[in-house]
C-alpha positions as a Python dict, from the first residue, in 0.01 Angstrom:
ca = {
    (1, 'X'): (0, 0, 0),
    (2, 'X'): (310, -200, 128),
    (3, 'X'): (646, 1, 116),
    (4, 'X'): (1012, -101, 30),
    (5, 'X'): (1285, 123, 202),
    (6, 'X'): (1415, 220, -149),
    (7, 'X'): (1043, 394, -167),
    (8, 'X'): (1217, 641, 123),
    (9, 'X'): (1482, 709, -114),
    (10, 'X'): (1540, 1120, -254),
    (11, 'X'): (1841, 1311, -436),
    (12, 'X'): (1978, 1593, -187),
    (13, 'X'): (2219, 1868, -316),
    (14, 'X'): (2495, 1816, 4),
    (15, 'X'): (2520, 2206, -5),
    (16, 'X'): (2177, 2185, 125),
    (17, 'X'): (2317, 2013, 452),
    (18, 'X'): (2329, 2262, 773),
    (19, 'X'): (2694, 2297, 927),
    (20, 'X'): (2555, 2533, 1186),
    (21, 'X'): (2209, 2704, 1291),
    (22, 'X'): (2045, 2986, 1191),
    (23, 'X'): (2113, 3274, 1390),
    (24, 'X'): (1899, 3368, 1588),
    (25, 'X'): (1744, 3025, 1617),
    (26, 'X'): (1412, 3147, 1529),
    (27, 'X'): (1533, 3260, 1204),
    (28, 'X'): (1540, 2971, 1073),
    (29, 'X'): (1291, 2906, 751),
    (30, 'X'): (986, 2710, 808),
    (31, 'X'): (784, 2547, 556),
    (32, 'X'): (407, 2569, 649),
    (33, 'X'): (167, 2250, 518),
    (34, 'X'): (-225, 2253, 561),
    (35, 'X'): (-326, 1877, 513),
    (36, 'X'): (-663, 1987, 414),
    (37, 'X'): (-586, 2234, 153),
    (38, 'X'): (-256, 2094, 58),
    (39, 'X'): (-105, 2433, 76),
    (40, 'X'): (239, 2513, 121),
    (41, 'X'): (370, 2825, 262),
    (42, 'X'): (741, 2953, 284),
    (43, 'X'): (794, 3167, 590),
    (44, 'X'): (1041, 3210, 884),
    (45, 'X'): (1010, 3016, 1264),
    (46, 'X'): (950, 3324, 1411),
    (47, 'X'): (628, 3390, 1263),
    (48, 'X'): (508, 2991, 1387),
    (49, 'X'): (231, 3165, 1611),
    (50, 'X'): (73, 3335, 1309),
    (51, 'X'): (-31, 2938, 1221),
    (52, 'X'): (-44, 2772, 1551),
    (53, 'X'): (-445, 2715, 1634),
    (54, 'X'): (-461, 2903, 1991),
    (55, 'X'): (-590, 2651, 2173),
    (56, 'X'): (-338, 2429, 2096),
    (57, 'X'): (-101, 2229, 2362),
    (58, 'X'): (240, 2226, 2201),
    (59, 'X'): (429, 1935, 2361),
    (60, 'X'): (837, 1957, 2362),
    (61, 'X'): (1101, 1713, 2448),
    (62, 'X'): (1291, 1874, 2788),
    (63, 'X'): (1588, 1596, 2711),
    (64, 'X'): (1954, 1723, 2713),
    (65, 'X'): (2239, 1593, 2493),
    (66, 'X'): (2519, 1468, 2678),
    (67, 'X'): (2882, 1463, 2582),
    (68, 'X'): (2926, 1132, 2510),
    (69, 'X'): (3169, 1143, 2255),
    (70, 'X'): (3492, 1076, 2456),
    (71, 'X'): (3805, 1181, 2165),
    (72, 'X'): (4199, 1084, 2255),
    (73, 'X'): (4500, 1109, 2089),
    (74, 'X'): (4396, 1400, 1889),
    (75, 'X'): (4053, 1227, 1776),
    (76, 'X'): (4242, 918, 1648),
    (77, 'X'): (4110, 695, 1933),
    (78, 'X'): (3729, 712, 2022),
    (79, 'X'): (3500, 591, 2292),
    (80, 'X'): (3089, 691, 2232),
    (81, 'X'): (2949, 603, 2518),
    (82, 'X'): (2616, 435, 2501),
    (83, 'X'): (2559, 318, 2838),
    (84, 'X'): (2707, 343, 3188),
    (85, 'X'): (2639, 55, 3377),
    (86, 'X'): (2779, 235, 3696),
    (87, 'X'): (3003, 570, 3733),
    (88, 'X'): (3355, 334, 3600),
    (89, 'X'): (3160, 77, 3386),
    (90, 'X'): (3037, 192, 3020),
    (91, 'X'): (2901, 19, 2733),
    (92, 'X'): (3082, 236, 2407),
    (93, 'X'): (3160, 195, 1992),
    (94, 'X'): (3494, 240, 2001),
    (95, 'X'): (3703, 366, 1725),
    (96, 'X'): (3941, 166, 1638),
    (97, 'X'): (3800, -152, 1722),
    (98, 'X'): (4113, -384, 1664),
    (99, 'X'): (4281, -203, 1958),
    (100, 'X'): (3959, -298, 2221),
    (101, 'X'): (4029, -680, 2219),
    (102, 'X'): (3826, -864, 2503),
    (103, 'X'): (4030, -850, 2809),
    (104, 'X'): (4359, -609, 2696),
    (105, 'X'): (4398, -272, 2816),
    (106, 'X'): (4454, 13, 2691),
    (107, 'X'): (4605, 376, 2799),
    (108, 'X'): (4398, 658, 2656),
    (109, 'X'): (4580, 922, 2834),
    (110, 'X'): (4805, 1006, 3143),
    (111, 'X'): (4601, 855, 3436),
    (112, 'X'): (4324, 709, 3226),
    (113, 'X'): (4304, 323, 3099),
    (114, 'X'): (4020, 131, 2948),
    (115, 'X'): (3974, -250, 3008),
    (116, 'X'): (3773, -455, 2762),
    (117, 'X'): (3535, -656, 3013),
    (118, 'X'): (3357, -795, 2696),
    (119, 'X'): (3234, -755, 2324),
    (120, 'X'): (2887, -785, 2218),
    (121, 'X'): (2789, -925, 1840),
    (122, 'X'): (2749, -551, 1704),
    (123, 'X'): (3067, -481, 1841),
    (124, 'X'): (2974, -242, 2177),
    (125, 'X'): (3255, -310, 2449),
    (126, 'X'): (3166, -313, 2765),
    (127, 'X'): (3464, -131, 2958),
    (128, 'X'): (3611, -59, 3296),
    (129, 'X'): (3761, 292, 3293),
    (130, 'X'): (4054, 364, 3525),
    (131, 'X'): (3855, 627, 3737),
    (132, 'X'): (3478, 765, 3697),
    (133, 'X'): (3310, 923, 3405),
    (134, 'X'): (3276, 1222, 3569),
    (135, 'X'): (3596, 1259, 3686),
    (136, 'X'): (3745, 1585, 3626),
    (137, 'X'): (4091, 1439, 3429),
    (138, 'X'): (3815, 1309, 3165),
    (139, 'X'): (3664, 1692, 3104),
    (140, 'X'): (3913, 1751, 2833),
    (141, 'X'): (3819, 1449, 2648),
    (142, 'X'): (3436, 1491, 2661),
    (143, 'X'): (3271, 1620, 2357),
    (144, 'X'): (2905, 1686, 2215),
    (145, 'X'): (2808, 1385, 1963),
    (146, 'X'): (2699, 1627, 1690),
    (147, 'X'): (2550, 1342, 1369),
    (148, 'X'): (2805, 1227, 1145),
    (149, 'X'): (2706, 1480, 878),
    (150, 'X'): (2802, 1786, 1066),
    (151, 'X'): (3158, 1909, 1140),
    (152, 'X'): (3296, 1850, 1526),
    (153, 'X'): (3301, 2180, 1630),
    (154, 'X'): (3247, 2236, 2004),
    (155, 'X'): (3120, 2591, 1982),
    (156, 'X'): (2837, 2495, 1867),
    (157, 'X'): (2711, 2290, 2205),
    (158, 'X'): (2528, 2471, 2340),
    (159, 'X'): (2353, 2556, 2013),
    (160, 'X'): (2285, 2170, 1986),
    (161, 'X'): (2049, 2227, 2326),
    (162, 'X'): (1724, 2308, 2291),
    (163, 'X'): (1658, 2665, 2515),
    (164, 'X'): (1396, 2414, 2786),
    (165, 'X'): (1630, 2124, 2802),
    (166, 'X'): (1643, 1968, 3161),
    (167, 'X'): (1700, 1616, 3202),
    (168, 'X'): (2051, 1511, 3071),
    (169, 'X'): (2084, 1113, 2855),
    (170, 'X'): (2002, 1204, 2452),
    (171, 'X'): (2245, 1119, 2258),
    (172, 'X'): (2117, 1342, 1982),
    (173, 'X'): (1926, 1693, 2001),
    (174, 'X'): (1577, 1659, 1993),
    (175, 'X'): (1629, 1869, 1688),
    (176, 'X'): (1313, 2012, 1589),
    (177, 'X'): (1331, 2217, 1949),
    (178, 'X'): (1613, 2368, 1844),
    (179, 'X'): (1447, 2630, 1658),
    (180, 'X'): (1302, 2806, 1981),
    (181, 'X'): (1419, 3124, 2157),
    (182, 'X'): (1298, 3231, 2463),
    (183, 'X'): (1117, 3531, 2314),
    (184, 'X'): (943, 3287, 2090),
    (185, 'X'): (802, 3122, 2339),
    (186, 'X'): (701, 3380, 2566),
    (187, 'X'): (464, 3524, 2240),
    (188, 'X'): (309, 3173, 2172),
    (189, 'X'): (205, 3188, 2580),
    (190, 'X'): (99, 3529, 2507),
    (191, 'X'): (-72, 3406, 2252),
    (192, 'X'): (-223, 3128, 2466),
    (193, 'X'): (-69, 2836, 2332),
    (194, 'X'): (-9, 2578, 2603),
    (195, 'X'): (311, 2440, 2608),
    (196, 'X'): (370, 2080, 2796),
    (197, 'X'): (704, 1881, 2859),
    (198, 'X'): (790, 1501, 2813),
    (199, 'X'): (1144, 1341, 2817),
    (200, 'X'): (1223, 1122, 2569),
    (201, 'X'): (1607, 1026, 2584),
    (202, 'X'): (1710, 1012, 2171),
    (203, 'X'): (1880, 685, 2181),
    (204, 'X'): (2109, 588, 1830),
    (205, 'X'): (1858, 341, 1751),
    (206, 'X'): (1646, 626, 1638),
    (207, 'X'): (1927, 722, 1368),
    (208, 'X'): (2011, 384, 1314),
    (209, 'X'): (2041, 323, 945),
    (210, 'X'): (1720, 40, 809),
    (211, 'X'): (1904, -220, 631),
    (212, 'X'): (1631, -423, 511),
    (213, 'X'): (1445, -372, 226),
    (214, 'X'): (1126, -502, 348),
    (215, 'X'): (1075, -204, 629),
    (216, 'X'): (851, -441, 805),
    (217, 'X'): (1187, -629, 932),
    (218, 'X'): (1330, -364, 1074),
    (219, 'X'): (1379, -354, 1450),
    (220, 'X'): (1356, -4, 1604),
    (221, 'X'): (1577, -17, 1912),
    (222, 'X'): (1416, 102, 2248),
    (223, 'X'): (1414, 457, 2421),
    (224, 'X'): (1328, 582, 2777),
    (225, 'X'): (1039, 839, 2827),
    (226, 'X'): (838, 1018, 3108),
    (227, 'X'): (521, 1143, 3105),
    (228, 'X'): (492, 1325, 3514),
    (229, 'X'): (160, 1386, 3666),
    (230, 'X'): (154, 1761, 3567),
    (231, 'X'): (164, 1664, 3217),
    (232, 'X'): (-60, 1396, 3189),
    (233, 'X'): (-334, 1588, 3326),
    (234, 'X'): (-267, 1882, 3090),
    (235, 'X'): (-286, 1634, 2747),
    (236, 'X'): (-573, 1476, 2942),
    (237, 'X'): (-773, 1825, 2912),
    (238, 'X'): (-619, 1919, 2512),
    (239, 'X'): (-838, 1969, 2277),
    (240, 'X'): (-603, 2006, 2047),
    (241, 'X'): (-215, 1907, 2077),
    (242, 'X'): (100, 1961, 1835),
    (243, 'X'): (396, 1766, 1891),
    (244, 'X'): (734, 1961, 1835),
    (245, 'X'): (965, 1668, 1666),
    (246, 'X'): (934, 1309, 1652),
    (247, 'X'): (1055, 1215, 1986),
    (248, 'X'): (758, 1381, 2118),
    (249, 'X'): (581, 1171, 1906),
    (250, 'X'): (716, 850, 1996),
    (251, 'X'): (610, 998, 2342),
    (252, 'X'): (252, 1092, 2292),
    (253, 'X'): (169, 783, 2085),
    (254, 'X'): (322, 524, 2314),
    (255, 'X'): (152, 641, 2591),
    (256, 'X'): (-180, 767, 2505),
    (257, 'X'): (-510, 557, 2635),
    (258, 'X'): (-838, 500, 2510),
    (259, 'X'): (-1048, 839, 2462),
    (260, 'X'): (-759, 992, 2428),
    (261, 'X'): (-605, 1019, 2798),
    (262, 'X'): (-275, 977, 2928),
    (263, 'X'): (-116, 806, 3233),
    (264, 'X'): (176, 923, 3422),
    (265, 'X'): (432, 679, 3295),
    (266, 'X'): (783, 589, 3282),
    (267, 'X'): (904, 334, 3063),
    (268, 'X'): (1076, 220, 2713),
    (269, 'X'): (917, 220, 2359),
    (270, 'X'): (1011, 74, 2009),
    (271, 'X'): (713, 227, 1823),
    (272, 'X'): (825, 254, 1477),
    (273, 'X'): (580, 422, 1259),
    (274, 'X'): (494, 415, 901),
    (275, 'X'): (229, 445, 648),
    (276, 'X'): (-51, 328, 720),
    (277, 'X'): (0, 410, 1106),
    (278, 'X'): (-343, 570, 1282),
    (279, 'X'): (-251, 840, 1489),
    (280, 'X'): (-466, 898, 1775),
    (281, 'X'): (-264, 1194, 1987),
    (282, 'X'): (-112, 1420, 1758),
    (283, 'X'): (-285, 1672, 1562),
    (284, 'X'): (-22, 1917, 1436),
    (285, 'X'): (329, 1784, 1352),
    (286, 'X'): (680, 2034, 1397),
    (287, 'X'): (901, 1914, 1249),
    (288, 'X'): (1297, 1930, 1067),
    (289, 'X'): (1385, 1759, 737),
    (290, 'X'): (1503, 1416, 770),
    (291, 'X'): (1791, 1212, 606),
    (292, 'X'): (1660, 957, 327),
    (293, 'X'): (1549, 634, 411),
    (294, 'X'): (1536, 731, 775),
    (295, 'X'): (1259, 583, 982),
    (296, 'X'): (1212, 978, 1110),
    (297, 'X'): (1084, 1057, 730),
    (298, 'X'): (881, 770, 754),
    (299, 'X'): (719, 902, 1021),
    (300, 'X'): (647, 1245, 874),
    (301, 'X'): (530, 1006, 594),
    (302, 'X'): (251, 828, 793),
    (303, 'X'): (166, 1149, 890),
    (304, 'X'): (74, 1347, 602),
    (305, 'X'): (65, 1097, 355),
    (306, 'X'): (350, 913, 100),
    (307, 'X'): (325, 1115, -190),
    (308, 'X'): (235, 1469, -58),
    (309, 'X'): (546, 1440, 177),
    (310, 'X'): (756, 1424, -146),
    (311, 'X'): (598, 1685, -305),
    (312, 'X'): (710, 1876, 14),
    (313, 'X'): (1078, 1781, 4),
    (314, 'X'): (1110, 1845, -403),
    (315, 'X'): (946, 2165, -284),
    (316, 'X'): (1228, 2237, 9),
    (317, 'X'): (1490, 2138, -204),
    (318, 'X'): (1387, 2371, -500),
    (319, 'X'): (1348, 2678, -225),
    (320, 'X'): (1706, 2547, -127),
    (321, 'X'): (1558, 2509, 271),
    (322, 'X'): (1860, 2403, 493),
    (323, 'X'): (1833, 1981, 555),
    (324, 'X'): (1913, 1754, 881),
    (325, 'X'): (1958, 1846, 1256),
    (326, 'X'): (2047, 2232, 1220),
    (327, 'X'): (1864, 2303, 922),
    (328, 'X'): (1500, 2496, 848),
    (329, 'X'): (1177, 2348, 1007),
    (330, 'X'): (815, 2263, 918),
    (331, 'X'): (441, 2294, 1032),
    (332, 'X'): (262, 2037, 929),
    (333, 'X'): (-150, 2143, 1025),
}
C-alpha cells in the first residue's frame, strides 16, 4: 500500500507534551508491544529488563548534544549553528533574518561581530565570527537547542544527555536514551544483556518537517555515523539485537552487510524508512513517541506495521503517556 503524509496524521491533547523528564529518568512509563501477540502492556522503564530477551545486544547512540543555540540581546537575536567550517567560520539559521544581509555586519555583543560571508537558498548564512566558537566571551551566549515544543530552560541540560553520551555534534538528544540511569544499566548487564555503542550525530534534517504529500518526494537530509572495530565485531556475533531509538537505527540499517555482518565504518546516510521497508538488523525497537507526520513515526510505522502503530498511539493517548523528546518510552518486541 502507497502512503500520503496526511496518512501520518493524529489528534494530540498538547497537555500530553513533556516540558521536563521524569524523575528519576527510569521512571518514566513505558508502553510494552509484542508484534506476535499484539499485546500491549503499561509499565514503568525501570522494569525494561523484565521484557528484554537476555541474549539480546542493546545498541545505544553515545552522541552528545551540543549547545548550539547561540541567544543575544535577551533571546531577540539568534544564531543555531549548523556547521563550523573552521573554529571562526559557521554555517547558522539566524533569527532575524532581515538583519544577516550578505556582506553587512553585525554586533551581537561587546567584543563579538558576525559577518555575512554568504546566503544559501534555504536561508543558512555562512558567517565569520569576530573571535572563535569556543572562545570563552561566547560561554554566556551558548545554550542547549532543546525542540521547539519544549520551554528554553537551561536546567534541564544535562537532563537532555543521555547518562553514556561521549562524542559531542547532535543537535538533538538521541531521545529514546534518555530514559537510562546508571543503575538501570548495571541490572540489564547483570542480567546479561549486551550493550554496544554507535555515534550517530542527530542532524535537523531528521526533524525536518515532510512537506510533500507524496512521502516518496521527500529528501531526508544526511547524518554522520561510526561503527569502531569493537562494535562491529560484537553485532557481528548477535543473535539477537535491539536498537534503543531511531538513530541507532539509521545506524544499524545503513551499515549492515549481507548475512547480517557489519563493517567498521564511518560515513553519512539519508536512509529514510517507511512502510514497506525490510529490516534486516533490528529485532527489538526502543523507542519515544513521535510528533505527527514525522518521518521518526514513520519509521516506528515500517516497523510494526501502519495500523497496529495507531492502535498504539490511540492507546498512549487514552493512558495519557507523556509525548515527544522527554516524554514516556516504548518496547516494541
Amino acid at each position: 500500500m502507497k502512503y500520503a503524509l496526511s496518512d501520518f496524521d493524529y489528534e494530540l491533547p498538547e497537555e500530553l507534551i513533556a516540558q521536563s523528564p521524569a524523575h528519576p529518568r527510569d521512571h518514566a512509563r513505558l508502553l510494552v508491544y509484542d508484534r506476535k501477540s499484539g499485546s500491549i502492556t503499561d509499565d514503568y522503564f525501570y522494569n525494561l529488563p523484565n521484557y528484554l530477551p537476555a541474549d539480546t545486544t542493546m545498541v545505544v547512540n553515545n552522541s552528545k548534544v551540543e549547545k548550539c543555540r547561540l541567544l543575544f540581546d535577551e533571546g531577540k537575536t539568534e544564531l543555531f549553528v549548523t556547521s563550523v567550517s573552521n573554529n571562526d567560520t559557521i554555517e547558522a539559521m539566524v533569527r532575524p533574518g532581515k538583519k544577516f544581509k550578505e556582506g553587512q555586519k553585525r554586533a551581537l555583543a561587546e567584543g563579538v561581530t558576525a559577518e555575512v560571508l554568504s546566503i544559501a537558498e534555504d536561508g543558512l548564512r555562512r558567517i565569520r565570527l569576530s573571535c572563535d566558537l569556543d572562545d570563552p566571551k561566547l560561554e554566556p551566549f551558548k545554550r542547549t537547542p532543546f525542540p521547539p515544543y519544549i520551554e528554553q530552560d537551561e536546567s534541564l541540560a544535562e537532563e537532555y544527555q543521555t547518562v553514556y553520551a561521549k562524542d559531542l555534534g547532535s543537535k538533538a538528544a538521541p531521545t529514546a536514551g534518555l530514559h537510562f540511569t546508571d543503575e538501570l544499566l548495571q541490572k540489564l548487564r547483570e542480567g546479561g544483556v549486551k550493550r554496544s555503542e554507535v555515534t550517530l550525530h542527530v542532524g535537523l534534517g531528521t526533524f525536518a518537517p515532510v512537506k510533500t504529500e507524496d512521502i516518496s518526494e521527500h529528501e531526508m537530509h544526511s547524518e554522520w555515523y561510526q561503527i569502531d572495530h569493537k562494535t562491529a565485531g560484537e553485532l557481528g556475533k548477535a543473535g539477537h539485537i535491539t536498537a534503543v531509538g531511531t538513530t541507532s537505527v539509521r545506524v544499524l540499517e545503513s551499515a549492515v552487510k549481507e548475512g547480517r555482518k557489519f563493517n567498521a565504518e564511518t560515513g553519512d546516510t539519508d536512509i529514510f524508512i517507511t512502510p514497506g521497508f525490510e529490516f534486516q538488523s533490528v529485532d527489538a525497537l526502543i523507542t519515544n513517541f513521535h510528533l505527527p507526520k514525522s518521518t521518526l513515526l514513520m519509521l516506528v510505522s515500517a516497523f510494526m506495521g501502519y495500523e497496529e502503530m495507531f492502535r498504539l498511539y490511540e492507546h498512549a493517548v487514552k493512558e495519557k503517556y507523556r509525548f515527544y523528546s522527554f516524554g514516556d518510552g516504548m518496547l516494541l518486541l
